[in-house]
C-alpha positions as CSV (number, residue, x, y, z in Angstrom):
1,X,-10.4,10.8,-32.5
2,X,-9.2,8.2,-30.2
3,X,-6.4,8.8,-28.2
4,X,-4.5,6.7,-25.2
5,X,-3.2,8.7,-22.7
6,X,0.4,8.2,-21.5
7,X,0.4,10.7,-18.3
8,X,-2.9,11.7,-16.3
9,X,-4.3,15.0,-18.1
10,X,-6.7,16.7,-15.0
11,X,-9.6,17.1,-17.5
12,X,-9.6,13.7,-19.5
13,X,-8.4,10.8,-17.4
14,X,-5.7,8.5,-16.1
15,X,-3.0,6.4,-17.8
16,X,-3.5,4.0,-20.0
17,X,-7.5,5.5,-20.6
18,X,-8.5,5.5,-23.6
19,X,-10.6,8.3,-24.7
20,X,-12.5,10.5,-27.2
21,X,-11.3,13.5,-28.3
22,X,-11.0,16.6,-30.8
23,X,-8.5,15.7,-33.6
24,X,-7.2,19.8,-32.9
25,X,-6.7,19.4,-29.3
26,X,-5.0,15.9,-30.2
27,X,-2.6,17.2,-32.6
28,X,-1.9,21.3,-31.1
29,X,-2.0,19.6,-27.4
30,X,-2.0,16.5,-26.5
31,X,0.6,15.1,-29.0
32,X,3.3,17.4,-28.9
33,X,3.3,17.4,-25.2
34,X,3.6,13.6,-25.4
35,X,0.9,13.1,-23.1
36,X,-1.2,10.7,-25.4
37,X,-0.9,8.4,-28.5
38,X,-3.5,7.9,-31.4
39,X,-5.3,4.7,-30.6
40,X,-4.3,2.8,-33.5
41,X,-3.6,-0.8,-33.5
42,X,0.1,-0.7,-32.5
43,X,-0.3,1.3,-29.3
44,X,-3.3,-1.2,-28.6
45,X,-1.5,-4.4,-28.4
46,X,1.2,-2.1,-26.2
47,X,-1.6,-1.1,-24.0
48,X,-2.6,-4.8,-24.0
49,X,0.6,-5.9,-23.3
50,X,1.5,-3.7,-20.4
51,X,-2.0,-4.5,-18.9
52,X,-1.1,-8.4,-19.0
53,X,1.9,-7.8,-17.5
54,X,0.8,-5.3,-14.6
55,X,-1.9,-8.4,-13.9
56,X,0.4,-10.4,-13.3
57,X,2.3,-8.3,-11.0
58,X,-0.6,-7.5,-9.4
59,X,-1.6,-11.2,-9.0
60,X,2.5,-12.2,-7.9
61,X,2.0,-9.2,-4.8
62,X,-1.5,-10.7,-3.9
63,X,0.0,-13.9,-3.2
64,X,2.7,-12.3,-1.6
65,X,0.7,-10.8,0.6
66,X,-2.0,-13.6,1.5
67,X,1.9,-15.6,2.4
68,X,2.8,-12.6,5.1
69,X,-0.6,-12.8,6.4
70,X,-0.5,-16.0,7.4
71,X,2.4,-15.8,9.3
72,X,1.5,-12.3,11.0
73,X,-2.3,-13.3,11.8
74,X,-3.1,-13.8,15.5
75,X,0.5,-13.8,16.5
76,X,1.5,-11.6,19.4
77,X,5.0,-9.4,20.1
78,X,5.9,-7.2,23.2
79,X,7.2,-4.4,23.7
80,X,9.1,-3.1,26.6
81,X,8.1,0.5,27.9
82,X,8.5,2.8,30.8
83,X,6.1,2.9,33.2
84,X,4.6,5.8,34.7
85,X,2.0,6.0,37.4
86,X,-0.5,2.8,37.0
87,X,-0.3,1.5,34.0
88,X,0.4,4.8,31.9
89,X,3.4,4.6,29.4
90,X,5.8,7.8,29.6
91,X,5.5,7.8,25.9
92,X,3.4,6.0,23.1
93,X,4.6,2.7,21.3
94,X,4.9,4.0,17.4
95,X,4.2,2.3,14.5
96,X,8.0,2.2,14.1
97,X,8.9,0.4,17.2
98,X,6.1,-2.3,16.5
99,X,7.7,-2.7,13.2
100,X,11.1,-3.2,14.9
101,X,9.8,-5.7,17.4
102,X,8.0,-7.3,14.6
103,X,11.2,-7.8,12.5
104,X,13.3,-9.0,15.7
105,X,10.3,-11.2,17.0
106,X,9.0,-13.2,13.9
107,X,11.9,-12.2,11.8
108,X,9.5,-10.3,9.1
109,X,10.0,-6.8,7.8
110,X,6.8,-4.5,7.7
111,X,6.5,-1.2,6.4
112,X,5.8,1.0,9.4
113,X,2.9,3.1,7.2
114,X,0.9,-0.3,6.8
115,X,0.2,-0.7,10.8
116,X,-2.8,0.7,11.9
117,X,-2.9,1.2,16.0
118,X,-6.5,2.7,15.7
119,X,-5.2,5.0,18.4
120,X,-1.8,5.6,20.3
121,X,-0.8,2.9,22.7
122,X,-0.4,4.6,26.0
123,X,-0.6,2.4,28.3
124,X,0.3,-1.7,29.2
125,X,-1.4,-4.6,28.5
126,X,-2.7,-6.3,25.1
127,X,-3.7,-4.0,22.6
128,X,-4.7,-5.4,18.4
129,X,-3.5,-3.8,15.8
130,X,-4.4,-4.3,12.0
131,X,-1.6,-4.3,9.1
132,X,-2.8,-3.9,6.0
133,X,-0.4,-6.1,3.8
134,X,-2.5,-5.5,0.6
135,X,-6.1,-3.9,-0.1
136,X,-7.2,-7.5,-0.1
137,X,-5.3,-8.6,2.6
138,X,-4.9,-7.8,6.6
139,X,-3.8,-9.1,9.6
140,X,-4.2,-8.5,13.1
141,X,-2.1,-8.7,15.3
142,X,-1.4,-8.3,19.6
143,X,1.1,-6.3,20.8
144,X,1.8,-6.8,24.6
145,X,3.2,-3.7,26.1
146,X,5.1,-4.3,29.2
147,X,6.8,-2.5,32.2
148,X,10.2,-2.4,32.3
């Protein structure tokens, strides 16, 4: 029996799979726990529908994201730190605070999670850093840490 599942079940698949199964584990397990559907033509064109429509959402953030990139790609902030001996910082500069200087700089907001430093920034100069806007899209980036 066909079946679409409408949660993830750890032994058969994700949501929206459609897959093959006993019509007793369907109908003792499966359906009264509502996590899948028979696969009849109904709960196909749903499935259809809601794939069509999550395309399209899909395609909307795409664009989205290739728009941010081209603002944010080879652009450069700075970022005021305190200086240590030679050119050590006394702390690091975060994801956060590049996402703060990235908002006050070039007025765009960035999720702090989507910058990647490759390491910690600990001391001045220019350092790149990649944000990852999209699994399509990224955009580096140079972040000049300063003395204060």
């Amino acid at each position: 029996m066909k079946v679409i599942l409408t949660r993830e079940v750890k032994s058969l698949g994700k949501i929206d799979d459609i897959v093959n199964v006993s019509e007793g584990y369907a109908r003792n397990f499966l359906f009264p726990r509502n996590l899948a559907v028979p696969a009849d033509e109904s709960h196909m064109a749903e499935l259809n529908k809601r794939r069509k429509i999550e395309a399209q959402k899909g395609e909307k953030l795409l664009e989205e994201a290739k728009a941010l990139g081209e603002k944010l790609n080879d652009k450069q902030i700075t970022i005021k730190g305190k200086v240590g001996q030679g050119s050590k910082l006394y702390g690091a500069v975060t994801s956060a605070d590049i996402a703060d200087e990235i908002q006050k700089q070039l007025g765009v907001k960035v999720d702090k999670r989507k910058i990647d430093t490759h390491e910690p920034i600990k001391t001045i100069g220019i350092h790149e850093i990649k944000i990852h806007l999209h699994r399509d899209v990224t955009a580096k980036m140079q972040v000049e840490v300063v003395g204060e």
